[in-house]
Backbone bond lengths (Angstrom), bond angles and torsions (degrees), N, CA, C in turn:
res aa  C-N    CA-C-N  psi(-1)  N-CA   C-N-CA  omega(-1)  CA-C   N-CA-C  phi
1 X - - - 1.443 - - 1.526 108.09 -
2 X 1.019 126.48 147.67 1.677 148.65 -152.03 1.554 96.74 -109.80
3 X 0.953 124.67 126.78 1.666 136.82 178.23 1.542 112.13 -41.32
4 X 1.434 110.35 -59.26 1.663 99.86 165.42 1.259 111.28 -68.09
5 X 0.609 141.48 -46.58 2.141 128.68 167.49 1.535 88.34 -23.18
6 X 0.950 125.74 -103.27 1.455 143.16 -169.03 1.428 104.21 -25.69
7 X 1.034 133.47 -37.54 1.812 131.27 168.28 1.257 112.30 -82.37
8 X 0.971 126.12 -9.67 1.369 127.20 162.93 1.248 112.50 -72.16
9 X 1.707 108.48 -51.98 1.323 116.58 -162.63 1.371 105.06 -74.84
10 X 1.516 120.87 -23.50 1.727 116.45 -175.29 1.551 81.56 -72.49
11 X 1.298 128.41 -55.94 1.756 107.20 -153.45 1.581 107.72 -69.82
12 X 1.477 112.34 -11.57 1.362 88.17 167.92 1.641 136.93 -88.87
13 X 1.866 96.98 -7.12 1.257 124.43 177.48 1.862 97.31 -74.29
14 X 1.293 107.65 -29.04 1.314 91.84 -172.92 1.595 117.51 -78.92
15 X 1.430 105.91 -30.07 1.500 116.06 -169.04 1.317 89.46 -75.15
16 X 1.323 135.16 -27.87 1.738 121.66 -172.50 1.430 90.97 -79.72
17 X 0.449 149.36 -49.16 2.071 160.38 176.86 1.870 93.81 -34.81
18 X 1.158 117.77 -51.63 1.390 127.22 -153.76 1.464 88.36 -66.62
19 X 1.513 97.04 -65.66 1.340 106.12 -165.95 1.592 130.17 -67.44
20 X 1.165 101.27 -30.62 1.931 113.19 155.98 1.487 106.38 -34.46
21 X 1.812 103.02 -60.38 1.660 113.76 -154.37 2.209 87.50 -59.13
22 X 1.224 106.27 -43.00 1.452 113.13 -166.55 1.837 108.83 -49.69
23 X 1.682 96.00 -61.19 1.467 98.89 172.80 1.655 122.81 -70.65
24 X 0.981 114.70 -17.79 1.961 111.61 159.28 1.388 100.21 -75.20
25 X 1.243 147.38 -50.06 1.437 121.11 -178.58 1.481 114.09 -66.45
26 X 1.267 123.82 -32.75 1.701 109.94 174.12 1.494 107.32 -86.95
27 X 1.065 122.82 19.54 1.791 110.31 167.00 1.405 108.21 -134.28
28 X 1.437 114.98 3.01 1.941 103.83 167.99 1.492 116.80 -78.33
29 X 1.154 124.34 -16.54 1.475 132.49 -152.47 1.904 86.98 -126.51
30 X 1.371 135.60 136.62 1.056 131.18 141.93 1.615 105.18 -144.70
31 X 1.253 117.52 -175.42 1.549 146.51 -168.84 1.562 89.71 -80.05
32 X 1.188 105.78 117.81 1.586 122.23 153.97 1.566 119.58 -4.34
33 X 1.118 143.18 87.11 1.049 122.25 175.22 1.901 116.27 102.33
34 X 1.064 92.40 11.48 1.984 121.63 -166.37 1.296 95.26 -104.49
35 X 1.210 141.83 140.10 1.190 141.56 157.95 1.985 102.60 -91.90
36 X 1.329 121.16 165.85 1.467 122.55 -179.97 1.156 109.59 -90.27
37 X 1.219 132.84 149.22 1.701 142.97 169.76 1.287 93.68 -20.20
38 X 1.836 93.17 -71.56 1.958 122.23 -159.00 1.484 103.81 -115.79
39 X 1.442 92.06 156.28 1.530 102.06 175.76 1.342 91.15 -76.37
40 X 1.426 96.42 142.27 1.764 103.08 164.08 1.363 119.25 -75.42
41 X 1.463 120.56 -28.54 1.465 122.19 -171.11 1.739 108.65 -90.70
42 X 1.355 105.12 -3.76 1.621 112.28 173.81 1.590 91.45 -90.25
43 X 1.386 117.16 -35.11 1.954 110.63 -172.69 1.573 97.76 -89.09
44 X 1.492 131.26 -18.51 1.688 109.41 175.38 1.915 98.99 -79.85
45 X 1.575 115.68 -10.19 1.400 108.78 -166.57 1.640 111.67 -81.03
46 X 1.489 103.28 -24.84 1.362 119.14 -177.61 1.598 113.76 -74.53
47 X 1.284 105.97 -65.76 1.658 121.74 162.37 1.609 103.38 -35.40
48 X 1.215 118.79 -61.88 1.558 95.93 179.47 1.786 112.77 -55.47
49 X 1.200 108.97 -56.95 1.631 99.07 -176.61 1.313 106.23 -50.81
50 X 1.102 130.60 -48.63 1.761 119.32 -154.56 1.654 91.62 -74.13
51 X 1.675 123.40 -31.01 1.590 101.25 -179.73 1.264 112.58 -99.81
52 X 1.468 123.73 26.14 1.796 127.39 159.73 1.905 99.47 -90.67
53 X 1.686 102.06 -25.63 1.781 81.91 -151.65 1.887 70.57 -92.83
54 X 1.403 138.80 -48.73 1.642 111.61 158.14 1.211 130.16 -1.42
55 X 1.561 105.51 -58.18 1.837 105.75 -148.05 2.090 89.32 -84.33
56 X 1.137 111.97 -48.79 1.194 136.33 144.94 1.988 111.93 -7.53
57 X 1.126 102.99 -66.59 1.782 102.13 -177.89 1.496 122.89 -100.37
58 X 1.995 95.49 -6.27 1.119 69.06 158.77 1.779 132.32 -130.41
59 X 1.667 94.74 32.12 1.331 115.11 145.44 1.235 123.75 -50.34
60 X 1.570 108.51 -44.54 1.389 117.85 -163.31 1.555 103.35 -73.47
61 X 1.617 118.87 -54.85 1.278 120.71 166.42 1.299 131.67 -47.38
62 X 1.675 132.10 -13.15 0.894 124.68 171.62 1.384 112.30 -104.68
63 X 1.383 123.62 3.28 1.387 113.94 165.61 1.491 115.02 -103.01
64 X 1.280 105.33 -13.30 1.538 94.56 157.60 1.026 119.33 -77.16
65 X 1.544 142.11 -50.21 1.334 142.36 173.79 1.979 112.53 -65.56
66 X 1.236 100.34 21.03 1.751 108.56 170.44 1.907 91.08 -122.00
67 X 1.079 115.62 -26.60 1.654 105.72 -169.93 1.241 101.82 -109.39
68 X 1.148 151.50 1.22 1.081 151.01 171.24 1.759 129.43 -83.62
69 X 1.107 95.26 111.11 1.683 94.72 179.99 1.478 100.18 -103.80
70 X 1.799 85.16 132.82 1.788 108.00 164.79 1.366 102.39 -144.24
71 X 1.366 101.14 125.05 1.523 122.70 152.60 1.925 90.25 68.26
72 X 1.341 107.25 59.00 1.559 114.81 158.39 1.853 87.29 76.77
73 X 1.366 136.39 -36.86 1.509 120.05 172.34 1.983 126.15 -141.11
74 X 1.275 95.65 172.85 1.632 96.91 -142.87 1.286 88.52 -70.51
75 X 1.232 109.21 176.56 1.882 122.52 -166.47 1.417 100.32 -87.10
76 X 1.488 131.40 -7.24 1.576 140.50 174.30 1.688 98.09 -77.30
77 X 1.268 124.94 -54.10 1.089 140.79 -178.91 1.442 132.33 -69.36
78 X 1.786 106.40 -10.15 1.467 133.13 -178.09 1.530 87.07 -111.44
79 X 1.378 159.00 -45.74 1.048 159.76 -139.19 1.691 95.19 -108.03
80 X 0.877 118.30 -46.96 1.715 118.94 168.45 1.247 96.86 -55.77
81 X 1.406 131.94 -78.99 1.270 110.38 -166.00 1.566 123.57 -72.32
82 X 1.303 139.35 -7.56 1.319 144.62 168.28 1.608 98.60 -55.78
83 X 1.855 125.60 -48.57 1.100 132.15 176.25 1.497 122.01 -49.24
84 X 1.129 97.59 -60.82 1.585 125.21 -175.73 1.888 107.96 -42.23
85 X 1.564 100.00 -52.95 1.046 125.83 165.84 1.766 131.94 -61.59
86 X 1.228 112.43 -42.48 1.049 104.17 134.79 1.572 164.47 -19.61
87 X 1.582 80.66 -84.12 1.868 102.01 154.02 1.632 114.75 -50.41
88 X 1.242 122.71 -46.72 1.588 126.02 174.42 1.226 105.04 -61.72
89 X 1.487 137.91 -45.51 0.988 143.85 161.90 1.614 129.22 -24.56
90 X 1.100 96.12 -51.83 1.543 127.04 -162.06 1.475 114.36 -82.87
91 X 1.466 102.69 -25.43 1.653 134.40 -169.75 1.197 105.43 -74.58
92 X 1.765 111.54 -56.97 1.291 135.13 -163.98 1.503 119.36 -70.84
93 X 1.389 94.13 -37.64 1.599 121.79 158.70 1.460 118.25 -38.20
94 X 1.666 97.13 -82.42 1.782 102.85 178.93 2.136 108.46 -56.71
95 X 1.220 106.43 -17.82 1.614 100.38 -166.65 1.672 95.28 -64.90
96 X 1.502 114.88 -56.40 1.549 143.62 -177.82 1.685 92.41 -55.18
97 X 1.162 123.02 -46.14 1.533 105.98 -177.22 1.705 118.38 -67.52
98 X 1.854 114.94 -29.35 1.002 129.85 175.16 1.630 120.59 -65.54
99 X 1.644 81.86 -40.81 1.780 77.46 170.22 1.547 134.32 -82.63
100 X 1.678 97.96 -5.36 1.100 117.28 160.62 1.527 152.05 -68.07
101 X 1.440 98.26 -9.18 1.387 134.88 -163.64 1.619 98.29 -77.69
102 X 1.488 126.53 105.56 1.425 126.54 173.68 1.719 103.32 -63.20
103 X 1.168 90.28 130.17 2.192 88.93 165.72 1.683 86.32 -133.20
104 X 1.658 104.30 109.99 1.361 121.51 147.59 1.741 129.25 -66.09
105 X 1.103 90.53 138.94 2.343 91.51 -176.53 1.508 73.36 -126.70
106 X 1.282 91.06 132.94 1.266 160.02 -164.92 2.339 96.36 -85.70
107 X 1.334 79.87 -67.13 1.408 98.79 -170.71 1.938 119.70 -136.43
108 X 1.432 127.92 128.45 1.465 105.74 163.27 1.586 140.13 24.27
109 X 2.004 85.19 -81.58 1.294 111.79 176.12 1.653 138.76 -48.61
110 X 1.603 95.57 -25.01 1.547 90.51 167.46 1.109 119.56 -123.36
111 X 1.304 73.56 -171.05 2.604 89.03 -152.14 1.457 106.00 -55.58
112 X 1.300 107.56 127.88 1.397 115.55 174.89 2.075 112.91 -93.84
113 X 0.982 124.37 104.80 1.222 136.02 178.02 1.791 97.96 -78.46
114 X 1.644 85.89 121.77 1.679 95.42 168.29 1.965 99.20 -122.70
115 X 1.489 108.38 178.82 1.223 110.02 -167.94 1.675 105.98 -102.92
116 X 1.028 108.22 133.97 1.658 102.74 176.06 1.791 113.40 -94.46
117 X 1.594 121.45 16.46 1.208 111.17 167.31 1.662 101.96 -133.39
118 X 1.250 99.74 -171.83 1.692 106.51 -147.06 2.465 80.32 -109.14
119 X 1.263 95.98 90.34 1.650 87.99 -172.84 1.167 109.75 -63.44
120 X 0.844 131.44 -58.29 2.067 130.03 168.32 1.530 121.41 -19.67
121 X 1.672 97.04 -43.46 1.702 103.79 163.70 1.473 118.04 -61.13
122 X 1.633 102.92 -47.07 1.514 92.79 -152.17 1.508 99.79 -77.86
123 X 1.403 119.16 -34.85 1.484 127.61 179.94 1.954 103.85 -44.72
124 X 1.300 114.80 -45.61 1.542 113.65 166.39 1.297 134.71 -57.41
125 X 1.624 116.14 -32.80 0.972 134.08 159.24 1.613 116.65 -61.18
126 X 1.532 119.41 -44.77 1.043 130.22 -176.92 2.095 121.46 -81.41
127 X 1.683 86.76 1.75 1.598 112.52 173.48 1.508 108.09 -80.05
128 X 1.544 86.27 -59.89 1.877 120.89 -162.15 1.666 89.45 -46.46
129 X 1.431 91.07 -68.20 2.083 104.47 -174.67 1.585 111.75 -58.18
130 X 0.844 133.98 -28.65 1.216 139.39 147.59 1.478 128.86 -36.66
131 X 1.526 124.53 -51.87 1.030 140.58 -174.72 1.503 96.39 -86.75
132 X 1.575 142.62 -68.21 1.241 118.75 146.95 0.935 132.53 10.06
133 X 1.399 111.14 -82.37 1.584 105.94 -177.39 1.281 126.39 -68.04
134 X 1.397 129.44 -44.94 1.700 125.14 156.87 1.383 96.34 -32.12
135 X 1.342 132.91 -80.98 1.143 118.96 -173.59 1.405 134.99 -15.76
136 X 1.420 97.94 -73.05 1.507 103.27 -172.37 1.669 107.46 -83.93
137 X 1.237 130.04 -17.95 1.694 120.10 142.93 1.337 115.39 -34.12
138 X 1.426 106.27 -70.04 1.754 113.23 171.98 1.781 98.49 -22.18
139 X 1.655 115.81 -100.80 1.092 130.30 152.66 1.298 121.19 30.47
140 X 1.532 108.90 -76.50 1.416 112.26 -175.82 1.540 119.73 -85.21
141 X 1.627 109.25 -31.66 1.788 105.29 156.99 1.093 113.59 -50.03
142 X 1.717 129.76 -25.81 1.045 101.20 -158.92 1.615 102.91 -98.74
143 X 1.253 113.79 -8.69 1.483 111.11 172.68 1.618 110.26 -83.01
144 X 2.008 120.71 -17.42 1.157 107.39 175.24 1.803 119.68 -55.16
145 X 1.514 98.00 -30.33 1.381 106.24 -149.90 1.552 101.27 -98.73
146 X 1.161 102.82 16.01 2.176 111.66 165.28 0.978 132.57 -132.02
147 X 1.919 108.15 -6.87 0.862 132.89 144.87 1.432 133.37 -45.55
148 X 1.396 135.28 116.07 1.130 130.11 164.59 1.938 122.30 -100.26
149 X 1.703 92.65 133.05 1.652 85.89 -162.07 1.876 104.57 -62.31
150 X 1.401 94.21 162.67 1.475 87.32 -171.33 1.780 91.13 -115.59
């Protein structure tokens, strides 16, 4: 199995996870005399398997993406910084949206708000980092998908 296989398969282990937790809360509790959709002890039996073969893949996924070298470093070490990058991303974003914010006066009398950064820069910066990251997303699909899980 191929590393993105395996991320697929955790997110689909997870969404069955979601939805287990969903159907045990509408079938522990019923109306007097109501029987439940589902057995609850058939939905706590399932939830355990789907979060053993979870805990299970994604052991497996993190030791491949700790042993794996791409492009001079391991896919733990490409995924940290794709993150990292991100978050800076994301930062730079809301700063550029703040400075973006029109405040109309009305009159003279009130406060005139000017910008204390150069927005044309940061919006370039916020291109540059942008393109980065597609990039190295690109990058790391493309090592998910030649990757074999170990």
């Amino acid at each position: 199995m191929k590393l993105a296989e395996a991320l697929n398969q955790r997110a689909d282990l997870q969404k069955r996870i979601a939805q287990l937790r969903d159907r045990l809360s509408n079938n522990v509790k019923v109306q007097e005399g109501d029987l439940p959709a589902e057995k609850p002890e058939d939905l706590f039996t399932e939830l355990t398997k789907s979060l053993d073969e979870l805990e299970a893949l994604i052991v497996r996924i993190n030791k491949t993406n700790q042993e794996t070298i791409w492009e001079g470093r391991t896919l733990t070490e490409m995924i940290a910084a794709k993150d990292v990058l991100s978050m800076h991303l994301s930062t730079l974003r809301s700063v550029l949206d703040a400075a973006n914010v029109r405040s109309d006066r009305y009159s003279r009398n009130e406060i005139k708000f000017i910008r204390t950064i150069d927005v044309n820069e940061l919006q370039k910066r916020v291109d540059d980092m942008s393109r980065d990251l597609r990039e190295l997303d690109s990058r790391l699909q493309q090592a998910n998908w030649m990757t074999d899980l170990l």
